[in-house]
Each structure stands twice: as C-alpha cells, then as structure tokens.
C-alpha positions in Angstrom: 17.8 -38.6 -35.1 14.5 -38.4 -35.8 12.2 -36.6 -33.3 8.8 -38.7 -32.0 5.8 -37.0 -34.3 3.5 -35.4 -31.3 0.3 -37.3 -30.6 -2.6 -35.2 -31.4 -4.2 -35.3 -28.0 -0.3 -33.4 -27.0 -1.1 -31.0 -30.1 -4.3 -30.0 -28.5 -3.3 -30.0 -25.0 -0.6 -27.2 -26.1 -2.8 -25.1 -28.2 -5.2 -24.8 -25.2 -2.6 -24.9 -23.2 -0.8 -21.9 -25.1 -4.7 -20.4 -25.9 -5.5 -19.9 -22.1 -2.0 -18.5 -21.4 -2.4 -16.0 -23.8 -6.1 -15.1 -23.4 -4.7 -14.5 -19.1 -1.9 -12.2 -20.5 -4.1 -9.9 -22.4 -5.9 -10.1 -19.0 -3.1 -8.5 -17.2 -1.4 -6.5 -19.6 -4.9 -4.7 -21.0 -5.2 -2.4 -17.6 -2.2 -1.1 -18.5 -2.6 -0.6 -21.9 -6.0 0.9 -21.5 -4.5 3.5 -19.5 -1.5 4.8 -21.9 -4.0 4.8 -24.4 -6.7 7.3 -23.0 -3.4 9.3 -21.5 -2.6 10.1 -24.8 -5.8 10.4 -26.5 -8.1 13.5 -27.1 -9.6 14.1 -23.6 -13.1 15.0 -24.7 -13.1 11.4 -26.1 -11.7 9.9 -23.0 -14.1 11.7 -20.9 -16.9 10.1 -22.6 -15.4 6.7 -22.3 -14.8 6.3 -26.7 -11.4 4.8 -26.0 -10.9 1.0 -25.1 -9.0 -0.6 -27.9 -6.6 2.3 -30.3 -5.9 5.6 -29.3 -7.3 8.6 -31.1 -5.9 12.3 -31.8 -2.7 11.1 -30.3 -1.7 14.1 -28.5 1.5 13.8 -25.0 0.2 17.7 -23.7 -1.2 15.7 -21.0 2.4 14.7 -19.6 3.8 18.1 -20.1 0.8 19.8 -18.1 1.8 16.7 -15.3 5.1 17.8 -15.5 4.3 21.4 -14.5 3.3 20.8 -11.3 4.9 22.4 -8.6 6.8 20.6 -6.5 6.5 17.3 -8.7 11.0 17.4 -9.5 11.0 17.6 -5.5 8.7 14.8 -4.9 10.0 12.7 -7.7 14.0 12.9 -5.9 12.6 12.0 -2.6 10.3 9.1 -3.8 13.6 7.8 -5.9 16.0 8.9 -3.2 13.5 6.7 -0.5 13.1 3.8 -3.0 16.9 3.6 -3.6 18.3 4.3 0.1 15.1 1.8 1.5 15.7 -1.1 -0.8 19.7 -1.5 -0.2 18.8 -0.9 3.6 15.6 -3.6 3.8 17.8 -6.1 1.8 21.0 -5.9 3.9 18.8 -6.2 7.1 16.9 -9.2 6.0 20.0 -10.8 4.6 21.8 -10.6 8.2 19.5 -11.4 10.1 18.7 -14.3 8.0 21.8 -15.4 8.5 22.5 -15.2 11.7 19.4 -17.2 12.7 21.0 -19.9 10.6 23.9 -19.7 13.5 23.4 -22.4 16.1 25.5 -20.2 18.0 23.6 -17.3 18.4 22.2 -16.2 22.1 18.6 -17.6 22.9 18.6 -17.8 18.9 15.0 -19.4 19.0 13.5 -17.1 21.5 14.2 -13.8 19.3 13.3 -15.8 16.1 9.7 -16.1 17.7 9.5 -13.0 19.0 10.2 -12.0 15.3 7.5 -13.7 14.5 5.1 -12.8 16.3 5.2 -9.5 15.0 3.6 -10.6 11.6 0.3 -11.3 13.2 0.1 -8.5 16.1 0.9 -5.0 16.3 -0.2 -2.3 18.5 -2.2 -0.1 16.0 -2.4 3.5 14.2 -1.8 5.7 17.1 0.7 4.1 19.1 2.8 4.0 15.9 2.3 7.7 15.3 3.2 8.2 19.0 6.1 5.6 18.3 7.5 7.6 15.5 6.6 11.2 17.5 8.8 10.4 20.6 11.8 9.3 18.4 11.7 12.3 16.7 11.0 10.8 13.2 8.1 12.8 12.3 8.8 15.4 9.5 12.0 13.6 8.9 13.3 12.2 5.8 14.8 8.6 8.1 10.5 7.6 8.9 10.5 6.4 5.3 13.3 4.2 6.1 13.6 3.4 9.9 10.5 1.7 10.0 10.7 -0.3 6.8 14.6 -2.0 7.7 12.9 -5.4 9.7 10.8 -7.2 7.8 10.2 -10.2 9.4 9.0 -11.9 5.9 11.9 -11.4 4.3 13.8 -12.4 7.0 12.0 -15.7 7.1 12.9 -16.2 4.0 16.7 -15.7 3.7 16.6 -18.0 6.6 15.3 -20.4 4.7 17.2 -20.4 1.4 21.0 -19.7 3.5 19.4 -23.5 5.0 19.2 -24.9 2.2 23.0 -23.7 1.0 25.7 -26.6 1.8 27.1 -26.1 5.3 30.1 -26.9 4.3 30.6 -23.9 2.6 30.2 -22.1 5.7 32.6 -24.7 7.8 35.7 -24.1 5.4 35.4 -20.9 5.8 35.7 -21.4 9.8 38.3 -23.6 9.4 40.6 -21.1 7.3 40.2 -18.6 10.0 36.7 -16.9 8.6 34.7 -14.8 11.7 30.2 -14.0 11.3 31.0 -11.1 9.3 33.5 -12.9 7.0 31.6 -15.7 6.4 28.6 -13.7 5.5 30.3 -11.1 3.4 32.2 -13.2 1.4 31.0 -16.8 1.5 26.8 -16.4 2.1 26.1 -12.9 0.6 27.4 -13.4 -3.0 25.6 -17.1 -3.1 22.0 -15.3 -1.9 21.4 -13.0 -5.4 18.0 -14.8 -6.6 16.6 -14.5 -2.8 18.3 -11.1 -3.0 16.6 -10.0 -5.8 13.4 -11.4 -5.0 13.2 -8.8 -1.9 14.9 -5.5 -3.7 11.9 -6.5 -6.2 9.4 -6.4 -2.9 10.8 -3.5 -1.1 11.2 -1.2 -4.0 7.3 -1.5 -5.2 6.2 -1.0 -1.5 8.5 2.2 -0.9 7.7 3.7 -4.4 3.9 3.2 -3.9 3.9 4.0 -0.4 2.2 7.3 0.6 0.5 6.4 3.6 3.8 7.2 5.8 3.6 10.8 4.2 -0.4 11.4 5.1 0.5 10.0 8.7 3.6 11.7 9.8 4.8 14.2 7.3 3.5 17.8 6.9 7.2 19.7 5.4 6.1 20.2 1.8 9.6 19.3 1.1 9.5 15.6 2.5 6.2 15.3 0.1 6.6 12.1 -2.0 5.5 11.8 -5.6 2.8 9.3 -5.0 1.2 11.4 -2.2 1.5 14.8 -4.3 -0.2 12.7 -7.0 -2.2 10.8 -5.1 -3.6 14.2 -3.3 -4.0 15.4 -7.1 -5.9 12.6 -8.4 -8.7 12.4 -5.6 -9.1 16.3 -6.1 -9.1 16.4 -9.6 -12.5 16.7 -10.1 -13.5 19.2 -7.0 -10.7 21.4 -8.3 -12.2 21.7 -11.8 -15.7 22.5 -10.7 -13.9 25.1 -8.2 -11.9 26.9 -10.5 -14.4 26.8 -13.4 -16.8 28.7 -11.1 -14.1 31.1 -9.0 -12.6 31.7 -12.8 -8.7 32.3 -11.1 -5.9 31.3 -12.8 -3.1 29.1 -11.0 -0.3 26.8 -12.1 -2.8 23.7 -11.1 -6.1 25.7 -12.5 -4.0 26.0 -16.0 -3.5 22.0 -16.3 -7.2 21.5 -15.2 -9.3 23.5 -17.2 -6.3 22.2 -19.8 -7.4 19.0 -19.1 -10.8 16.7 -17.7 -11.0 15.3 -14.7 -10.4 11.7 -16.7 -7.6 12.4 -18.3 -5.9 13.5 -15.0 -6.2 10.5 -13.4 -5.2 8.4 -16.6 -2.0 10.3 -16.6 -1.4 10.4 -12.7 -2.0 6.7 -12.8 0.7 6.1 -15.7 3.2 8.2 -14.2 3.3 6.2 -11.3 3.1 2.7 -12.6 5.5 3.3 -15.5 8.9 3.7 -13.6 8.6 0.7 -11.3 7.5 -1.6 -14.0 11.1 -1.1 -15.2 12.6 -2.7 -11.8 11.1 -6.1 -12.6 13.1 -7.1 -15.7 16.0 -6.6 -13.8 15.3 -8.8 -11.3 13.1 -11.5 -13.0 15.6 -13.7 -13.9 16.3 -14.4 -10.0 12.7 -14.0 -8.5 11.1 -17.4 -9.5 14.2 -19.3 -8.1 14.8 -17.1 -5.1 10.8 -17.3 -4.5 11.4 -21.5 -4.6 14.5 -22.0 -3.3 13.5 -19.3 -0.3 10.2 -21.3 0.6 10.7 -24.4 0.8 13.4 -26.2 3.1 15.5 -28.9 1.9 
C-alpha cells in the first residue's frame, strides 16, 4: 500500500520543525563541549580565550595534574559512597510514604499529608538547621549527607500520585489473598513504580553529587571532604593560589599543578571532572523519566 505523498506545507513544517530542534541542541550540548575542548587544549591558548570551536595542541596533562591532588581518591569515595547510599535511601522513603498516603486507612492520613506539605514552602532557616544537625550529633558525621536528604516531600507527592493512578484492584487482590502494607507494597506497588522510580534516583543522585553546601556548613574532618567541595574550594582559589606561589616561589603538591597550569585551565578541568560522571546516570534512567514525570503529575 501506497503511503499519502506529504503536502509541502507538512515538508516545511518538519524541516523547521527538525531546523529549530537541532539549532536548541547545539544550544545545550555546546557548554559542554566548549569545556572538554579548552581542558584538553594548550593552556596558554585557553587562557587567552583562542579556543571556541576545535581543540588545539591536544594535550590530557591537565587531568593527571587534577588527579594529583591530595585527598581527591578520598573525596571522590565519599562523594560516590553519599550519591549511592543517598539515592537508594531518598527513593525507598519517597516510595513508602507515597504509598501509604494512598491508604484510606492510615491514622489522620490527611492531617500528616498537609503538614508534609507545608514544609515545601516554610522552613526555619540557616542557623536553626546547623543547631538542628549540632544537637543530633550529625556534624562531622558521614549520616548529615544522608539523614537530612531521606523526606522529600516532592517526591513524595509524586509517588502518591502515580500509585493513584495504578488500578486499585491490584492492590485489593492482593488483600484478598491474605497480602499485609508491607506485602502489598513490596511485591504488588514497588515493582509497578520503576519510571516514577527512576525519575527520582535521576533527581536525588544529581543533587547529592553536586551538593557541597552540607560540607561548607557542617563538616570540618578533612576526611568527610566531598569531591565537589575539595574542587569547588580549588576552583574559587585557583587564581589567588597562582599569584601566591608565583611570588613566595615554594614548591607544594598544589603549587606543582598551578604554576603547571593557568588559572583557566583549572577551572575547565575542575568543571569537567564534575559534570562528566553524572551525565552518565541519565541514560540509564531516560527511558523511564518522561513517563514517570507524566504519569507522576497528573491524576487520572
């Protein structure tokens, strides 16, 4: 069967269409791009701003001086050990306590749903959380990247919505065999929430990875130092740290990869080495993240 030959108002309509899609991508992906480049380009070039389109003198010293750093390998596991342990721990929270809002059951079930609520638009402020987090005994501890971070009343909101829009009956012939809470949301809700699911581990795995506001606030063991604060520390003292050890003349393992190096080139690299490992999450997850973000938001 012959297909219907394309009108040539459709033609155009898909070629701007296509045009404007494309011309948005380049949009996106070009920060990104312009950053690799001039990471891996001479430095005196990058310094003067002569890279924006092709790299030139193709050199990766930049990464190995990075990679020198002391205390980086630490950083790095407890960055990847908070992004891992946070993620399962936000996700398994927000997927209970989706659910059991869903149960008619539940004790005062719309008073604590508010009261949830609420606490997306008001919150007490900087100091009283760092006297919060001081009088549990969570300051210089590993468990203040996690604790606080579990409840996320977002997230909840939205498993709510997407285990409402699952067929209830689902649920019901699971009670009817026998099935208590747990059973029912372990084996029956759990397994059918993966695009919501993923949705979240997407959300909670950028914000612990580029978190490093929780380290400045309550963390002063070197050892608890994430890699985004080490680098993030690095990057807005780049510059002062290569006037200071140009004019002092000493010789440390940080003044070896600055005078290496230019203040520019620093920061390019820094900035890569950060982005790089969490854009690999999202093409795990993609596939689910459009549906979970429809399905979750609207009811019905």
């Amino acid at each position: 069967m012959n297909k219907p030959k394309k009108q040539p108002r459709e033609i155009l309509f898909h070629m701007i269409n296509y045009g404007v899609f494309a011309i948005f991508t380049i949009l996106c992906a070009y920060p990104f791009y312009y950053l690799i480049i001039n990471s891996i380009s001479s430095n005196a070039l990058s310094a003067n701003g002569d890279i924006n389109f092709l790299p030139r003198h193709i050199h990766f010293q930049n990464y190995v001086d990075a990679l020198k750093l002391t205390g980086l390998a630490d950083a790095a596991l407890v960055s990847v050990s908070r992004t891992a342990i946070g993620t399962v721990c936000t996700v398994m929270a927000s997927a209970f306590l989706g659910f059991m809002f869903t149960q008619q059951r539940l004790w005062h079930r719309k008073l604590w749903y508010r009261l949830m609520v609420v606490t997306m638009y008001f919150n007490a402020g900087l100091i009283p959380m760092f006297m919060t987090m001081k009088n549990l005994g969570l300051t210089n501890r590993f468990l203040v990247y996690i604790i606080p971070a579990i409840v996320q009343p977002f997230n909840i909101i939205m498993v709510k919505t997407y285990v409402e829009s699952l067929p209830s009956s689902l649920e019901d012939a699971a009670k009817v065999d026998g099935a208590d809470v747990l059973t029912c949301f372990f084996k029956v809700i759990l397994p059918l929430c993966k695009p919501i699911l993923a949705t979240i581990s997407i959300w909670a795995a950028v914000g612990q990875w580029n978190s490093f506001q929780d380290t400045l606030l309550y963390v002063t063991d070197q050892k608890l130092y994430t890699l985004q604060y080490i680098l993030y520390t690095y990057f807005n003292q780049a510059s002062s740290l290569a006037a200071l050890i140009k004019s002092a003349g000493t010789m440390t393992t940080i003044a070896n990869i600055v005078t290496a190096q230019t203040p520019t080139s620093i920061r390019m690299t820094i900035s890569v080495i950060v982005v790089l490992p969490i854009l690999f999450v999202y093409p795990m997850f993609q596939k689910y993240f459009v549906k979970g973000i429809m399905i979750g938001a609207v009811k019905g």
